[in-house]
Structure formats: structure tokens, C-alpha cells
C-alpha positions as CSV (number, residue, x, y, z in Angstrom):
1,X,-28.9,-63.9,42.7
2,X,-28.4,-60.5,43.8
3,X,-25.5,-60.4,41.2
4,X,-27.8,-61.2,38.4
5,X,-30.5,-59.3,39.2
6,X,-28.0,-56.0,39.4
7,X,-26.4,-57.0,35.9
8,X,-30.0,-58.0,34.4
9,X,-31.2,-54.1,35.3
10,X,-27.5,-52.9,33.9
11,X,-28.6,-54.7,30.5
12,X,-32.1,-52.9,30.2
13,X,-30.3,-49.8,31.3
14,X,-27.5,-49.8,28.7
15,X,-30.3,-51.4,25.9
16,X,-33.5,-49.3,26.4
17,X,-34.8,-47.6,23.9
18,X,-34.0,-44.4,26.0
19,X,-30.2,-44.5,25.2
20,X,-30.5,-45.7,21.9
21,X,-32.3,-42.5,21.1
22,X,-29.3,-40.6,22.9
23,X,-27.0,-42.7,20.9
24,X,-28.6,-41.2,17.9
25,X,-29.2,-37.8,18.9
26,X,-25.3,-37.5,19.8
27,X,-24.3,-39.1,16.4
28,X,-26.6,-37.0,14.2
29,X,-24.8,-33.8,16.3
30,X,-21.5,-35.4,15.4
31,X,-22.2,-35.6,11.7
32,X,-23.9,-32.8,11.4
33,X,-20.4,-30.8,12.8
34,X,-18.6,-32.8,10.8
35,X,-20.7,-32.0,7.9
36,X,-20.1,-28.1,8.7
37,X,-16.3,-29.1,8.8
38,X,-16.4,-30.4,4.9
39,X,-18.4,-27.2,3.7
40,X,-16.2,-24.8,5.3
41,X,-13.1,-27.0,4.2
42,X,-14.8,-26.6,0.5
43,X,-14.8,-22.8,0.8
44,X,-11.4,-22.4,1.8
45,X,-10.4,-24.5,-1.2
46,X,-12.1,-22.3,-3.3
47,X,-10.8,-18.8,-1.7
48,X,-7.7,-19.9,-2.2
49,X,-7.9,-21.1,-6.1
50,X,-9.0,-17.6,-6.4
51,X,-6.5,-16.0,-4.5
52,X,-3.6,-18.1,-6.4
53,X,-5.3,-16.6,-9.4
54,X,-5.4,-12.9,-8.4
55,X,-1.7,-13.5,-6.8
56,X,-0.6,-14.8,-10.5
57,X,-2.7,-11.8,-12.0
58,X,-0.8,-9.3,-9.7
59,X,2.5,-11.2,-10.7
60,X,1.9,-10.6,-14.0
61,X,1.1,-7.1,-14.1
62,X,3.5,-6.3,-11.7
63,X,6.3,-7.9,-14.3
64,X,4.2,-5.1,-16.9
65,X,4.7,-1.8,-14.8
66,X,8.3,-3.1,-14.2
67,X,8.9,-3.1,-17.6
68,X,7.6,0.1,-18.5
69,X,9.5,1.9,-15.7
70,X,12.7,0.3,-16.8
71,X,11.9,1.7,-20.3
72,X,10.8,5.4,-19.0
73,X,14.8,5.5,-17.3
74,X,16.0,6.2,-20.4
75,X,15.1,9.5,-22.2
76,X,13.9,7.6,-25.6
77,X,11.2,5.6,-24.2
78,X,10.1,9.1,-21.7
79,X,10.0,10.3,-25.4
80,X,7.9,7.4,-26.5
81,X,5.8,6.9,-23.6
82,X,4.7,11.1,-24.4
83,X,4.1,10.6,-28.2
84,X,1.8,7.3,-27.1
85,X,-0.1,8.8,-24.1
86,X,-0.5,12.7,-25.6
87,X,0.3,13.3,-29.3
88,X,3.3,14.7,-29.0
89,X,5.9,15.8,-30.8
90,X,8.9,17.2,-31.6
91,X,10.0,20.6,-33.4
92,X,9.4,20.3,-37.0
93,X,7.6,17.1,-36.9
94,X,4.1,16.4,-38.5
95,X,1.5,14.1,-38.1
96,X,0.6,12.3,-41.4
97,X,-3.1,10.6,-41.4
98,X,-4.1,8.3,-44.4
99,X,-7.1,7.4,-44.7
100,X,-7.9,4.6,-47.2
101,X,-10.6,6.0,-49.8
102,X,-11.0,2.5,-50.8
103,X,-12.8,1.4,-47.5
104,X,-14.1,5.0,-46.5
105,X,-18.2,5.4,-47.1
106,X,-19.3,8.6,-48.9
107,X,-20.9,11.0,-47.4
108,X,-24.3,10.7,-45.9
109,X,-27.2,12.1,-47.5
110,X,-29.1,12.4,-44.6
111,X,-29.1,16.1,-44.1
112,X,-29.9,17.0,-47.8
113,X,-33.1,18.5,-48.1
114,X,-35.7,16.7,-50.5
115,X,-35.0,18.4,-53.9
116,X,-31.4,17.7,-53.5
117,X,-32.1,13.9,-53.3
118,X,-34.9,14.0,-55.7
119,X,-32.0,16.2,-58.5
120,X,-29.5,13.5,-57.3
121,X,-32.1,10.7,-58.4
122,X,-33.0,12.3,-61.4
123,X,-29.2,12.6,-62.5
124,X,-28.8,8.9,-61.6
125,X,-31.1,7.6,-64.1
């Protein structure tokens, strides 16, 4: 009788409402850890996606500046790379402009004084 009597208090023990709310109280801990685990998880995704993009941005530009120092080695493209970054140029050379009248606007009137608008409107009639 003793025997039942110690497992019949074991029962209540290990099914009161007491350990229940333990039971709960430990799992909502656990999830909410876990929980923290997925977010940071999620971030690191991210960071990385963008660091894989910055790495093939850094690729790619190193690839540009590689190319441009293999063409300053040679004393054409130093020549080149000075006429691009500075205007200039050799003995005897010119610069030409053109400039396309076609597309150009005339002059603005916006400094004439009032009788030279009010001729220029008179001569337009």
C-alpha cells in the first residue's frame, strides 16, 4: 500500500499544474532562443549577399585599373591618358571645336535695355 501511495504522490508531483507551468516557461525560453538563432541566421544571409556584391564590384573595377595601367606601360596610351585627363597636346597641334549652328540658340536678349527690344520689335513687324 505504501508502494501506491509513494507512486500516487509521484503522479500529482510530475502532473501538477506547477510543472506544467515550468514545462512552459522552459519551452517558451527555448523558442524564444531559437527564434534569435533564425534572425541572426537571416542577417548573416543578408551581409553576405552584399558582401558577394561589393566583392564582384571590386572584381570588376579591379579588372578596369588593370587595364588602364597595362595601357599607360606604353608611351602612346601615357600620351593618351594626358590628352584625356588635361588637354594636352603636342607641338604644332591645335584644337578644333565645332559647334553646330543648327542646334545652337541665339543669343539672349536678356541684357538689352528696353529700347533695344522695343527697336528689335518694331523691325520685326
Amino acid at each position: 500500500m505504501n508502494e501506491f501511495k509513494r507512486r500516487q504522490r509521484v503522479k500529482r508531483i510530475i502532473y501538477s499544474r506547477a510543472i506544467f507551468i515550468l514545462l512552459v516557461i522552459v519551452c517558451l525560453f527555448f523558442a524564444h532562443a531559437v527564434w534569435g538563432i533564425f534572425w541572426k541566421y537571416h542577417a548573416s544571409v543578408e551581409d553576405e549577399r552584399q558582401l558577394q556584391a561589393k566583392l564582384a564590384s571590386l572584381t570588376r573595377q579591379e579588372s578596369s585599373l588593370a587595364s588602364s595601367t597595362e595601357a599607360l606601360q606604353s608611351p602612346g596610351g601615357i600620351e593618351y591618358a594626358l590628352q584625356e585627363k588635361f588637354g594636352a597636346v603636342k607641338s604644332g597641334e591645335k584644337e578644333i571645336v565645332f559647334i553646330d549652328t543648327a542646334t545652337s540658340s541665339p543669343p539672349s536678349s536678356a541684357h538689352e535695355g528696353f529700347f533695344a527690344r522695343l527697336w528689335q520689335w518694331l523691325t520685326n513687324l
